[in-house]
C-alpha positions in Angstrom: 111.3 88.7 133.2 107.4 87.9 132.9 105.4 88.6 136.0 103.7 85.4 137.5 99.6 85.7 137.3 97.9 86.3 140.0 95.5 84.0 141.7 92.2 86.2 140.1 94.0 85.8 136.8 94.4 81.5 137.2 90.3 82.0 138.1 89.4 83.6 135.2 91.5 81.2 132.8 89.5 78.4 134.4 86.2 80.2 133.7 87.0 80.9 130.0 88.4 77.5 130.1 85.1 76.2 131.2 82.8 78.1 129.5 84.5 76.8 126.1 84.0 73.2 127.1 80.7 73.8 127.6 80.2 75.6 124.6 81.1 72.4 122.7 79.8 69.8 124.5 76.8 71.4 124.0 77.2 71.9 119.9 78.2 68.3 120.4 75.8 67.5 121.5 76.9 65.9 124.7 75.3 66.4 128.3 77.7 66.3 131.4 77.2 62.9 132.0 78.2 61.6 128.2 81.0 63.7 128.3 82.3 62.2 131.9 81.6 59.0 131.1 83.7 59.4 127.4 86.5 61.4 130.0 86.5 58.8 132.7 85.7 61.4 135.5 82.4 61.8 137.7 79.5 64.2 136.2 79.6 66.6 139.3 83.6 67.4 137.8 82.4 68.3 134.7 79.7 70.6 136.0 82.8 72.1 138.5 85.3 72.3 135.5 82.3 73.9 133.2 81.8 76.3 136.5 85.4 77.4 136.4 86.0 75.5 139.8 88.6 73.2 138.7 91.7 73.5 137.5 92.3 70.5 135.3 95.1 68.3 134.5 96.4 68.3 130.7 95.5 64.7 130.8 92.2 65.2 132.1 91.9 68.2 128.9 93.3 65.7 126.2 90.2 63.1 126.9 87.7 65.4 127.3 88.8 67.4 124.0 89.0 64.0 122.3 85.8 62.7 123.6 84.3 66.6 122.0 85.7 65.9 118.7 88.7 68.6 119.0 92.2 69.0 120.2 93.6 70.1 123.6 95.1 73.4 121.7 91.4 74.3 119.8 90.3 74.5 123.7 92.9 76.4 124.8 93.3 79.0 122.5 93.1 82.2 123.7 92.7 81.4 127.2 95.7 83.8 128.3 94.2 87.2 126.6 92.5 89.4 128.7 90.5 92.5 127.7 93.7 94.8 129.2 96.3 93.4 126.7 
């Protein structure tokens, strides 16, 4: 049976998950407020969900990969590995 991730685990997927979505936004291009406005979310969330503060719906990961010129899965990938597996 697989073991259910801790809380610091779900923290540090978010970070990775934000630090990727800022990585390209910024090749993009894009500041915050582009890439909200494209996502249909305030600037401020995309600074939290850059910040690893927010855990984001898949909807909410679907629009903003769209509005980066990737896929939802390119984002993603990855994000469960840690340095101990």
């Amino acid at each position: 049976m697989a073991q259910a991730m801790d809380t610091d685990e779900d923290g540090a997927i978010q970070a990775r998950l934000g630090a990727q979505i800022k990585a390209r936004r910024e090749k993009a291009g894009l500041s915050q407020g582009a890439l909200a406005d494209a996502s249909g979310v305030h600037r401020t969330y995309v600074n939290q969900v850059e910040g690893g503060h927010r855990n984001i719906s898949v909807n909410l990961l679907v629009r903003m990969a769209t509005a980066l010129g990737t896929t939802a899965s390119a984002l993603t990938q990855g994000l469960g590995r840690t340095n101990t597996e």
